[in-house]
Structures are given as structure tokens and as C-alpha cells.
PAZAPA-4460 file (N, C-alpha, C; in steps of 0.05 Angstrom, whole numbers, plus 32768, in hexadecimal, padded with zeros to 4 digits):
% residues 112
    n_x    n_y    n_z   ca_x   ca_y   ca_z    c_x    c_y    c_z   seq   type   mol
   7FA9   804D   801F   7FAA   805E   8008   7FBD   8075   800E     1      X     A
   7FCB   8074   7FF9   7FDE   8092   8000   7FD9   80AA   7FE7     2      X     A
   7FDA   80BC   7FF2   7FD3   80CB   7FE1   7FEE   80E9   7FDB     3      X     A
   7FF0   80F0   7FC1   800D   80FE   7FBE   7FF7   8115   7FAD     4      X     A
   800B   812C   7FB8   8005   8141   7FA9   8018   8154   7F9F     5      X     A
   8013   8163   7F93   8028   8170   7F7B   8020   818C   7F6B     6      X     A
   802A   8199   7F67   801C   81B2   7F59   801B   81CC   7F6F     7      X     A
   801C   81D2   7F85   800D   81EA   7F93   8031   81FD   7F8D     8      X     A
   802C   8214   7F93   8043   822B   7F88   8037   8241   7F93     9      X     A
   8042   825F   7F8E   8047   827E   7F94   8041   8280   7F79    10      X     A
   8026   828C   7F76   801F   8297   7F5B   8012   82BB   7F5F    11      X     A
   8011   82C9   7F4D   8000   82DF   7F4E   7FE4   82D8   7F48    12      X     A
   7FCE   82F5   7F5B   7FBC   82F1   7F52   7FB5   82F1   7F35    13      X     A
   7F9D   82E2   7F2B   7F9A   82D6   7F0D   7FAA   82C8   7F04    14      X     A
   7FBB   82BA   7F0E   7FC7   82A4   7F07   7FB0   828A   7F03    15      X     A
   7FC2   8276   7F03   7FB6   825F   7F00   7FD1   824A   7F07    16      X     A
   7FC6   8234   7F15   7FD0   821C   7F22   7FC2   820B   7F1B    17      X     A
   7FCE   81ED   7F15   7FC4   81D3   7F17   7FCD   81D0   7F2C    18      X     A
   7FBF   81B3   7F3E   7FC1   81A6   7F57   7FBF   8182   7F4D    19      X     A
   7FD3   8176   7F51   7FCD   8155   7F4C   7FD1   8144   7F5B    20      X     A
   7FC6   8137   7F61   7FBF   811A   7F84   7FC3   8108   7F6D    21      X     A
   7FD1   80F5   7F75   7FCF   80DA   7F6D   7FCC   80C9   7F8C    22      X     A
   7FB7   80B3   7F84   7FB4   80A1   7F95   7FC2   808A   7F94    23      X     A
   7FD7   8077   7FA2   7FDD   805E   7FA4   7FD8   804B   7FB8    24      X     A
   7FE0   8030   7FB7   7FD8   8021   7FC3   7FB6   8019   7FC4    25      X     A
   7FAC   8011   7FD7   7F99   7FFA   7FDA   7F84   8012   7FCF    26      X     A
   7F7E   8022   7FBC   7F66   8038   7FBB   7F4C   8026   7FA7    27      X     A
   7F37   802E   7FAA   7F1F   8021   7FA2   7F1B   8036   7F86    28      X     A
   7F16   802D   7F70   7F0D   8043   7F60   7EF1   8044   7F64    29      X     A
   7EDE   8041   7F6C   7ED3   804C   7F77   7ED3   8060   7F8E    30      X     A
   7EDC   8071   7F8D   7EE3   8087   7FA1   7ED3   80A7   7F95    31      X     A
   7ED7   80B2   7FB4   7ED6   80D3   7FBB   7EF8   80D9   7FB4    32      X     A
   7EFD   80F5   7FA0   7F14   80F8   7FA2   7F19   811C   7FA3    33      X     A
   7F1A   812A   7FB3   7F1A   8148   7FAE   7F34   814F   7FC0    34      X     A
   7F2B   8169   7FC6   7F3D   8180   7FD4   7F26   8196   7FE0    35      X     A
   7F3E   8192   7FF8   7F3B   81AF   8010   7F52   81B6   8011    36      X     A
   7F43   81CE   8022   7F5A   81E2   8024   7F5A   81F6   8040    37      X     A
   7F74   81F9   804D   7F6C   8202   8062   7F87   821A   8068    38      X     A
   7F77   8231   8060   7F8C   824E   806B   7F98   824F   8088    39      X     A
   7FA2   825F   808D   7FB0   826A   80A1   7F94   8270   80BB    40      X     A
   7F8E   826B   80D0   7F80   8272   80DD   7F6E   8265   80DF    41      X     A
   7F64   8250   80C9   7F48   8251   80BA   7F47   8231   80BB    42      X     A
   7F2F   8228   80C0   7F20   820E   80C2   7F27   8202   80A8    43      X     A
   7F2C   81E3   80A6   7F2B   81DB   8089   7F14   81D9   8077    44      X     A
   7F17   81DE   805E   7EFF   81E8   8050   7EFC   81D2   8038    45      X     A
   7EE9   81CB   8037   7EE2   81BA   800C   7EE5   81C9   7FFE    46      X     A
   7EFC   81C9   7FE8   7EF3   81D4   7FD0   7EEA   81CA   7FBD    47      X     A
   7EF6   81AB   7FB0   7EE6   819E   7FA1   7EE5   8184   7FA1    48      X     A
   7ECC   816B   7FA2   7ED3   8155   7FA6   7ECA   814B   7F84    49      X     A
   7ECC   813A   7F80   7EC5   8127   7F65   7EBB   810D   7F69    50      X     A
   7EAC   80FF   7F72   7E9B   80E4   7F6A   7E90   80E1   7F51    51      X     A
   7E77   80D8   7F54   7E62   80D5   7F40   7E5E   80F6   7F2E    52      X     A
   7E62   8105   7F41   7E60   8123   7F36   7E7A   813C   7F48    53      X     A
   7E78   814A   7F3C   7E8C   8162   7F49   7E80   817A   7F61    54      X     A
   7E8D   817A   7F6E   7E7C   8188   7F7D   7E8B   81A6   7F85    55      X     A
   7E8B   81BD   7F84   7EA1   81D3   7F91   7E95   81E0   7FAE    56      X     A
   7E9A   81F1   7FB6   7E94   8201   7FC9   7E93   8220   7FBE    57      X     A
   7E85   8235   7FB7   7E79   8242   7FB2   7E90   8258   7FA6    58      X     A
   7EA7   8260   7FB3   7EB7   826B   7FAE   7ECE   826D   7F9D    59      X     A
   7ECA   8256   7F96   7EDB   8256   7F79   7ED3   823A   7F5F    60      X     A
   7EB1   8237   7F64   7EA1   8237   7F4B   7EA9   8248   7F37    61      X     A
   7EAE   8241   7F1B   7EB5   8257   7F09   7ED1   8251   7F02    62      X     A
   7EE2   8252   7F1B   7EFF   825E   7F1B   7F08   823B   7F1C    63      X     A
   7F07   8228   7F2A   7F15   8212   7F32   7F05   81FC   7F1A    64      X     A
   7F12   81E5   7F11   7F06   81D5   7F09   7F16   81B7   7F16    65      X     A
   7F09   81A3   7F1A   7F0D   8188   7F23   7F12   816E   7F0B    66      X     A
   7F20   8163   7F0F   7F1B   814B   7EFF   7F2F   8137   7F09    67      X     A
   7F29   811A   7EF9   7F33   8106   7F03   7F43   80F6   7EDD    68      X     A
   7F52   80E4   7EEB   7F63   80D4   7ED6   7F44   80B8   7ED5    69      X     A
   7F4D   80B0   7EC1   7F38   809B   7EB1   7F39   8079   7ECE    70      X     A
   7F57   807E   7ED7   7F55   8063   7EEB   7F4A   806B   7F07    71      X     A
   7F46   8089   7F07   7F32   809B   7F27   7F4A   8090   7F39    72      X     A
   7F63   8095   7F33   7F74   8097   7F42   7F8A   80B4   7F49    73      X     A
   7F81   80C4   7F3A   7F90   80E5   7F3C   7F78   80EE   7F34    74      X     A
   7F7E   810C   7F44   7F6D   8119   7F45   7F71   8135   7F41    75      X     A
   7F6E   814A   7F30   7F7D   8164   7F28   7F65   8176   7F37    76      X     A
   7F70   8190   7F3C   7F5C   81A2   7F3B   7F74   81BD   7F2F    77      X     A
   7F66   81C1   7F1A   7F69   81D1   7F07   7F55   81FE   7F19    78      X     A
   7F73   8205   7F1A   7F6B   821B   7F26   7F6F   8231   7F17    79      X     A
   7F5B   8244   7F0C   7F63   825E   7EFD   7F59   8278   7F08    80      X     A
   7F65   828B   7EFE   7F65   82A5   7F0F   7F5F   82A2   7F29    81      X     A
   7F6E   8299   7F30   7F7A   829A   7F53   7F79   82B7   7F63    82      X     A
   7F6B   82B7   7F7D   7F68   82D0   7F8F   7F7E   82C2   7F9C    83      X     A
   7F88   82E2   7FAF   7F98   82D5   7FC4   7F87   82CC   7FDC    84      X     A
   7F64   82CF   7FDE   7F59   82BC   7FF0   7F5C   829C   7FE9    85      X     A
   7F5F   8296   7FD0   7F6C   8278   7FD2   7F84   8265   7FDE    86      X     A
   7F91   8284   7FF2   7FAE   8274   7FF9   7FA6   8266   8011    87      X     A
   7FAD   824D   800B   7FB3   8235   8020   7FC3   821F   801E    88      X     A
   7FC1   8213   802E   7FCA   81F4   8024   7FB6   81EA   801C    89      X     A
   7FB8   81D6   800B   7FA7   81CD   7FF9   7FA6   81B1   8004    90      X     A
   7F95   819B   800A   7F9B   8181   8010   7F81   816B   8001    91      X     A
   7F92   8157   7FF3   7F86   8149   7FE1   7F75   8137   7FF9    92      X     A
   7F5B   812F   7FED   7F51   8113   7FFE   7F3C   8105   7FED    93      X     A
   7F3E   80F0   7FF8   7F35   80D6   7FEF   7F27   80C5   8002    94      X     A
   7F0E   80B9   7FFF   7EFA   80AA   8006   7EE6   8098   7FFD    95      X     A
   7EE9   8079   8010   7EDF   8069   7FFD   7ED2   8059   8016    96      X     A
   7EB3   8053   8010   7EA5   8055   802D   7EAC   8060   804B    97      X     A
   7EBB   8056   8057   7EC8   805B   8071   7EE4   8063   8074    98      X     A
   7EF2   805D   805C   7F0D   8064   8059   7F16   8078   8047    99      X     A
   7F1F   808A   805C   7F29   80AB   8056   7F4E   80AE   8055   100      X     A
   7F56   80C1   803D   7F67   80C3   803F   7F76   80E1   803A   101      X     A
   7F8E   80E9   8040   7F90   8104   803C   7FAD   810E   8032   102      X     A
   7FAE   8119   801E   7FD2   811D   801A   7FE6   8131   802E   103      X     A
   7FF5   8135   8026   8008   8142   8035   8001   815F   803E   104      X     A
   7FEF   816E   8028   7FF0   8181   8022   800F   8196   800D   105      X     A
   7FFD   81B1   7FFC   8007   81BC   7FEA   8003   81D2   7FEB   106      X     A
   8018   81E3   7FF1   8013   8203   7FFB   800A   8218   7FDF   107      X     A
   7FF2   8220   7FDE   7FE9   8238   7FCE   7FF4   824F   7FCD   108      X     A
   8005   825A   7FC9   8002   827A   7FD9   7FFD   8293   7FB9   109      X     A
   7FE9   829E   7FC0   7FE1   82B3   7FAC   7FE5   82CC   7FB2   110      X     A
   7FFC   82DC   7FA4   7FFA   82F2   7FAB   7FEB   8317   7F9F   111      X     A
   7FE9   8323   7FA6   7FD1   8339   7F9F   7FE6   834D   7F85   112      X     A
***
């Protein structure tokens, strides 16, 4: 599975960014398809995955929304009013029993 991503930029705070993964090759639609994210210093983190249901991580409930294309092969996460604690790279991933995948990564950067 390869996975491409697209969308991350230099925005001001309260901006807003889309983020889009497309998946190719051998991918199962049955799949896990989200994003982490991992700052400067800082451990990689979940922000949102999408299966059966959506799931975020606490800090940008409200602000981030997830979704997927009808074939569960791209995967957006829709970002509004952006802090500059959201700057990271952003990295798409994908999972389908045992098989994990991860894009390139997509640099955030929010400034104050």
C-alpha cells in the first residue's frame, strides 16, 4: 500500500487547512485510515483515525474533522481554526489487520 499526501502549508492562527492521503495499490477497503502527528521534540501523536467510526484525540475535537471518499481509499482531515500548537508534520496511516502503512509526511506550520 502506498500512501500520498497533499495539502499541509504556513497558515495563520485561525486559519484552516485540508489534508488528503490517497491510498494505492494492493489496499483492502476494509481498512483503519487516519493521521498523526508529530512536532518538533515531541513523540508521535493520533489525531484522527476513521473505521467503522471516527475517533480524535482530545485537542482538537471541535476544531478537526475526518472523512473518507465512498471507495475508503482517501482520506481528508479537514482542519479549522488552527493553533500554532498544531504545527507538525502531519503523517497519513493506514491499517488492515496486520498490515500498516504510512505516507511521507506534510509539514503544518501555524503561526501566532
Amino acid at each position: 500500500v502506498r500512501l500520498v499526501e497533499s495539502g499541509g502549508g504556513l497558515v495563520q492562527a485561525g486559519d484552516s487547512l485540508r489534508l488528503s492521503c490517497g491510498a494505492s495499490g494492493s489496499y483492502a477497503s476494509v481498512n483503519v485510515m487516519g493521521w498523526y502527528r508529530q512536532a518538533a521534540g515531541k513523540e508521535r501523536e493520533m489525531v484522527a483515525t476513521i473505521g467503522m467510526t471516527a475517533n480524535y484525540v482530545d485537542s482538537v475535537k471541535g476544531r478537526f474533522t475526518i472523512s473518507r471518499n465512498k471507495a475508503r481509499n482517501t482520506v481528508y482531515l479537514q482542519m479549522n481554526n488552527l493553533k500554532p500548537e498544531d504545527t507538525a508534520v502531519y503523517y497519513c496511516y493506514y491499517r488492515y489487520r496486520d498490515i500498516e502503512a504510512w505516507g511521507q509526511g506534510a509539514q503544518v506550520t501555524v503561526s501566532s
